[in-house]
C-alpha positions in Angstrom: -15.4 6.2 7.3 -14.0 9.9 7.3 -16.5 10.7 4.6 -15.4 8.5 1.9 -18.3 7.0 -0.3 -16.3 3.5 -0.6 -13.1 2.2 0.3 -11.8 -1.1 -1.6 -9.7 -4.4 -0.2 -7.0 -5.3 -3.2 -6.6 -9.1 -1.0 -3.1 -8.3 -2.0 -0.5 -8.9 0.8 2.9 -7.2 0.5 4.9 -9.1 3.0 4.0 -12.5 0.9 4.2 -11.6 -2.7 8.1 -10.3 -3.2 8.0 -11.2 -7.0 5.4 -8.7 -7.4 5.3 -6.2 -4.5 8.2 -4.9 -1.8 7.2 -5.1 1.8 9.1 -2.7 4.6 8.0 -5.5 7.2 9.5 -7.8 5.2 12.6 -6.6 4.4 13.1 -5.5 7.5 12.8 -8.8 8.8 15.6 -10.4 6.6 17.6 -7.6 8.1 18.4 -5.9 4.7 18.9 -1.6 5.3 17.5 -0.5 1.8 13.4 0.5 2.9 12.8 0.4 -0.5 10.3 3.4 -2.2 7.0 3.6 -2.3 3.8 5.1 -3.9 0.4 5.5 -3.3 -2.5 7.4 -4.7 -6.2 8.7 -3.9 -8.6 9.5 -7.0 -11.0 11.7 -5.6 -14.1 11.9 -8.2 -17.1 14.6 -8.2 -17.3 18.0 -6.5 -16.1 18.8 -3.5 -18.6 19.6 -0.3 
């Protein structure tokens, strides 16, 4: 897909893990107005082209 060698499934599911994880669907849902922060990040490995 789009050129990428792999791309992995975690199984982890934001909306049903709040202890661990924060879910915008979630919190949206309760009806609270913070959204919460987020990060993500891609590790790209090897040479380009």
């Amino acid at each position: 897909a789009a050129g990428l060698a792999a791309v992995y499934d975690t199984g982890l599911d934001t909306y049903a893990d709040p202890d661990r994880l924060f879910s915008f669907r979630r919190n949206t849902h309760r009806g609270h107005r913070d959204y919460g922060r987020n990060v993500s990040a891609i590790c790209l490995t090897g040479e380009a082209g």
